[in-house]
NUVO-906581 format. One record per residue: residue number from 1; residue in three letters; chain; z, x, y of N, C-alpha, C, O in turn. Coordinates in steps of 0.2 Angstrom, whole numbers, always signed. Last residue first. Layout:
! NUVO-906581
{NUM,ALA,A,{Z,X,Y},{Z,X,Y},{Z,X,Y},{Z,X,Y}}
...
***
This chain:
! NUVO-906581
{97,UNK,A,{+0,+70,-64},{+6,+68,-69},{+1,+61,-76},{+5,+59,-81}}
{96,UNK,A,{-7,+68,-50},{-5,+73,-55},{-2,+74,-61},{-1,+79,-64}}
{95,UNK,A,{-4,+57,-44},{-9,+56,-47},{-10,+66,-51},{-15,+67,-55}}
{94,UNK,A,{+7,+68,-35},{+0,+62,-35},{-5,+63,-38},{-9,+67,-37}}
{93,UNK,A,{+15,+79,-32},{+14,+75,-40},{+9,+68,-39},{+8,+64,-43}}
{92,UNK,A,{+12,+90,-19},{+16,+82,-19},{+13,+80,-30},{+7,+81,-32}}
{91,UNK,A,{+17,+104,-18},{+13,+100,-20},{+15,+95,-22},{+19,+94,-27}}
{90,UNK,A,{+27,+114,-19},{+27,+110,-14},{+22,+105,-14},{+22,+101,-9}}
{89,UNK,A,{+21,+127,-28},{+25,+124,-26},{+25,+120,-20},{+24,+124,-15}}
{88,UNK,A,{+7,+119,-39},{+10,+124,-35},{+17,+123,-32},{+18,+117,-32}}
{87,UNK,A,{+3,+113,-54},{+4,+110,-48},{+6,+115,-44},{+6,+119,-49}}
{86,UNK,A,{-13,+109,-66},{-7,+114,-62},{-3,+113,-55},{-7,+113,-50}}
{85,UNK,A,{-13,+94,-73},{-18,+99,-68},{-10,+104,-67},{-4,+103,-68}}
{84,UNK,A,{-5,+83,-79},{-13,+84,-80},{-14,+91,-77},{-20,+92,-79}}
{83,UNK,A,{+11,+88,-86},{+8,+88,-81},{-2,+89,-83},{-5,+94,-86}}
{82,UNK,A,{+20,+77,-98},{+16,+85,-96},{+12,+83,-89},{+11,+77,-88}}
{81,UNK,A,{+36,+70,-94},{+28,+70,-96},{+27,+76,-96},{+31,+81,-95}}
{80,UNK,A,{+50,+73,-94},{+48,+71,-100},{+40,+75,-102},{+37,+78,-107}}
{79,UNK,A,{+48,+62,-78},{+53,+69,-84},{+51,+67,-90},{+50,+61,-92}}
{78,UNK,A,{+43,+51,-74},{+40,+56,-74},{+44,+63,-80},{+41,+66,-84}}
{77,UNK,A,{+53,+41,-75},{+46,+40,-78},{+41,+46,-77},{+36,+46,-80}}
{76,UNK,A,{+63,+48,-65},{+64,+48,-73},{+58,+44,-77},{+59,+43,-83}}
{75,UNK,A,{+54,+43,-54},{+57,+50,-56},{+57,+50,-62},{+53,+53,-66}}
{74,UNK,A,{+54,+32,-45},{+48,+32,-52},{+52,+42,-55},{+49,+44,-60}}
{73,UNK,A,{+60,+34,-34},{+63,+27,-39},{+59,+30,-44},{+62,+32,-49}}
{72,UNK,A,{+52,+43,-26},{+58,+45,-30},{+62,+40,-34},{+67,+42,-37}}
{71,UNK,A,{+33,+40,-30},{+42,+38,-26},{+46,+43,-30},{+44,+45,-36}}
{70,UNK,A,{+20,+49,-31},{+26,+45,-34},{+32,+45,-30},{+35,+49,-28}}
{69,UNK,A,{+5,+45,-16},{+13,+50,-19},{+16,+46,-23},{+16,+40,-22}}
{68,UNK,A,{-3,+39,-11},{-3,+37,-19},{+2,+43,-22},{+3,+45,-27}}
{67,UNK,A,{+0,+47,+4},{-3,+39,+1},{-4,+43,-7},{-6,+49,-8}}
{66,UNK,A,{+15,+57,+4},{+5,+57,+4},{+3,+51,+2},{+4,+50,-4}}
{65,UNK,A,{+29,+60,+11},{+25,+55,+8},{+18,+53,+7},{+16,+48,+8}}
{64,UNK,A,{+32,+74,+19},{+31,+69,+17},{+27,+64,+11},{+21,+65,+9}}
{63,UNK,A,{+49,+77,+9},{+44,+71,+14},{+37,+77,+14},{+36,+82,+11}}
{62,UNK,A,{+55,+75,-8},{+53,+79,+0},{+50,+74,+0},{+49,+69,-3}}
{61,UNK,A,{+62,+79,-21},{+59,+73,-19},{+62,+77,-12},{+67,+80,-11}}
{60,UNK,A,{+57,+90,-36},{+61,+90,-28},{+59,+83,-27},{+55,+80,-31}}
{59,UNK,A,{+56,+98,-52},{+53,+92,-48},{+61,+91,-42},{+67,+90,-44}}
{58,UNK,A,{+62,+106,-60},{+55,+105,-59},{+52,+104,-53},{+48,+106,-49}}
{57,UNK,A,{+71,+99,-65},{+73,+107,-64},{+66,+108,-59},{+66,+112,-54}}
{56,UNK,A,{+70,+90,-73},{+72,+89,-68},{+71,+94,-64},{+71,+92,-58}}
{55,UNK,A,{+52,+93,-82},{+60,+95,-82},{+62,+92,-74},{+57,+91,-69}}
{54,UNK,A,{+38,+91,-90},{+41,+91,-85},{+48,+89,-85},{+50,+85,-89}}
{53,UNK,A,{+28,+102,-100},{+33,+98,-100},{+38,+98,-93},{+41,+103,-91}}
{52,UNK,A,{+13,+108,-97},{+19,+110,-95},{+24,+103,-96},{+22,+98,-92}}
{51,UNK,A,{-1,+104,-93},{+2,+104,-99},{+8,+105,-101},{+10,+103,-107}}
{50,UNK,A,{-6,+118,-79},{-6,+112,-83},{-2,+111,-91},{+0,+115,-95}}
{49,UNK,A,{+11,+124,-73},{+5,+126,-76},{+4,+117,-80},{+7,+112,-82}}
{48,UNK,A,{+17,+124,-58},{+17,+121,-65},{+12,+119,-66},{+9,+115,-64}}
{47,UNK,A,{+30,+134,-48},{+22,+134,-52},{+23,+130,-57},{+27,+131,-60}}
{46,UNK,A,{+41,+123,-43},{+40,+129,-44},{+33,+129,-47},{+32,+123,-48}}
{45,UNK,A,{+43,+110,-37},{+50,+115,-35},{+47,+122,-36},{+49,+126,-32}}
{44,UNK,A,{+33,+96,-34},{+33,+101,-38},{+40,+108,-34},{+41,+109,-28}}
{43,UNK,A,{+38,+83,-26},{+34,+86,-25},{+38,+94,-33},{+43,+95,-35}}
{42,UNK,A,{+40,+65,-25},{+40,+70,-29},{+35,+73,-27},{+29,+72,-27}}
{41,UNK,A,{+43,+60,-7},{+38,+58,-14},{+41,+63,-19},{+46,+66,-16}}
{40,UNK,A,{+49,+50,+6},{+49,+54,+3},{+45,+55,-6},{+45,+50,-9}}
{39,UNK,A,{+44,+46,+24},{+47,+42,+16},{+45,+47,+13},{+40,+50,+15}}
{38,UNK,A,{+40,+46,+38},{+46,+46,+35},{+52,+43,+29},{+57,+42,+28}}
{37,UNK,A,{+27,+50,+37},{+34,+55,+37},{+39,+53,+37},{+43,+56,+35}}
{36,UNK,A,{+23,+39,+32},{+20,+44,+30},{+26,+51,+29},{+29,+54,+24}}
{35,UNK,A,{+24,+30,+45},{+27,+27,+38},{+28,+34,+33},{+34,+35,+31}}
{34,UNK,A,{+20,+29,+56},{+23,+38,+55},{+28,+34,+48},{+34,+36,+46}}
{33,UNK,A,{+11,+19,+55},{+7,+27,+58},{+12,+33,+56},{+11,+39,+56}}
{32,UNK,A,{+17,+9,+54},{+12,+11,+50},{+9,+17,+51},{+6,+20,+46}}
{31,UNK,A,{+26,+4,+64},{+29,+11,+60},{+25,+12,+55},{+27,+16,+51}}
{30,UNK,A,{+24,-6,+72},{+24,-1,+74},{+26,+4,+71},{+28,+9,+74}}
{29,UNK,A,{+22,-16,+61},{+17,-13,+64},{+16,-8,+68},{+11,-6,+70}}
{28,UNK,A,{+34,-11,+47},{+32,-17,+55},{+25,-13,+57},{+22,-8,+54}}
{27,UNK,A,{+38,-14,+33},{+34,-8,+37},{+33,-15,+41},{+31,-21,+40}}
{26,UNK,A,{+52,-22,+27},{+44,-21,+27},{+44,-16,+31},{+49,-13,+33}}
{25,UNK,A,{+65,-30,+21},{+64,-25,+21},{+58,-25,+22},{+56,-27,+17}}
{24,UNK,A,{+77,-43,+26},{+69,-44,+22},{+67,-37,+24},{+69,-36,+30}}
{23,UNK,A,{+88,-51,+33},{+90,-45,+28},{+81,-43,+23},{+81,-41,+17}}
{22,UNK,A,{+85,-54,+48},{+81,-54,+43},{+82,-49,+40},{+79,-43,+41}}
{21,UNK,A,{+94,-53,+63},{+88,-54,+61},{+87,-56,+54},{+89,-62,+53}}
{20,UNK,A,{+105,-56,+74},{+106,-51,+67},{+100,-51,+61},{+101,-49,+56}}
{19,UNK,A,{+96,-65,+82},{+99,-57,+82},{+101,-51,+78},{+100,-45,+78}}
{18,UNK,A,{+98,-77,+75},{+93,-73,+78},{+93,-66,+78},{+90,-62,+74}}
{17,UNK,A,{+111,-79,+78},{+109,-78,+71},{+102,-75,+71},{+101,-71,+67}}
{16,UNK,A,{+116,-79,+92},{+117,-76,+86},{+112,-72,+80},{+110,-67,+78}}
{15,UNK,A,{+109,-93,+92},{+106,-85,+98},{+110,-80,+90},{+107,-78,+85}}
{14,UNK,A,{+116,-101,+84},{+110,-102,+83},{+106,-91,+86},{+103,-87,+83}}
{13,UNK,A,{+128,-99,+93},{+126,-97,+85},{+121,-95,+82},{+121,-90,+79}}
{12,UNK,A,{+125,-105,+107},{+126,-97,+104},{+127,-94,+97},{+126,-88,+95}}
{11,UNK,A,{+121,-118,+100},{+116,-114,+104},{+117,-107,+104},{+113,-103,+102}}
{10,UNK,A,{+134,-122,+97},{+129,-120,+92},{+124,-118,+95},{+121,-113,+92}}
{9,UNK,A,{+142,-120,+109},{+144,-117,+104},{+138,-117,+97},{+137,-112,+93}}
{8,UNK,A,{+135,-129,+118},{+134,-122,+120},{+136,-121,+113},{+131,-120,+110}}
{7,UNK,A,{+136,-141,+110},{+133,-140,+111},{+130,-132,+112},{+125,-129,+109}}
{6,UNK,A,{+150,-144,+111},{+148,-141,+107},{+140,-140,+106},{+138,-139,+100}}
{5,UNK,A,{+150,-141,+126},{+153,-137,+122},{+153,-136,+117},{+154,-131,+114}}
{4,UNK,A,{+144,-158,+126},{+141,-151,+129},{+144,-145,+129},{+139,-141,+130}}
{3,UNK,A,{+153,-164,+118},{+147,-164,+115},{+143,-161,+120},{+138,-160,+117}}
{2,UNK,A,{+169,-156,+120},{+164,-160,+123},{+159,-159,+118},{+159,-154,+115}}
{1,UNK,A,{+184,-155,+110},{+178,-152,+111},{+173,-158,+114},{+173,-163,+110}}
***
């Protein structure tokens, strides 16, 4: 191998490597606006009366996602609780619980 072949060879790596970008996970700036639809929150399945001990039975994870919605990671921190307020069905669990 020439030092100008090896040279192509680490420049198309180098290109490579660029390309397969950044196992790093964020919201980019083109996806701040439709972030909303397309992430999923806990919402209510069926009427739930204030005080109501909350069941899995209970509780769906739906889009979309309403700023201060509980993720569906936070789920089993919610089973269990009572509900502060009455919730309706399809009503997102924000800051409800």
């Amino acid at each position: 191998m020439t030092p100008d072949t090896w040279r192509e060879m680490v420049d198309r790596a180098r290109e490579l490597e660029r390309a397969l970008g950044s196992a790093d996970k964020f919201v980019t700036g083109n996806e701040q606006q439709t972030v909303i639809v397309q992430r999923r929150c806990l919402r209510a399945t069926c009427d739930i009366p204030a005080g109501e001990i909350l069941t899995r039975e209970m509780i769906d994870v739906l889009r979309p996602a309403t700023p201060g919605a509980i993720l569906p990671y936070e789920i089993q921190s919610v089973i269990g609780t009572r509900a502060a307020v009455s919730l309706p069905p399809g009503k997102s669990c924000a800051g409800q619980i």
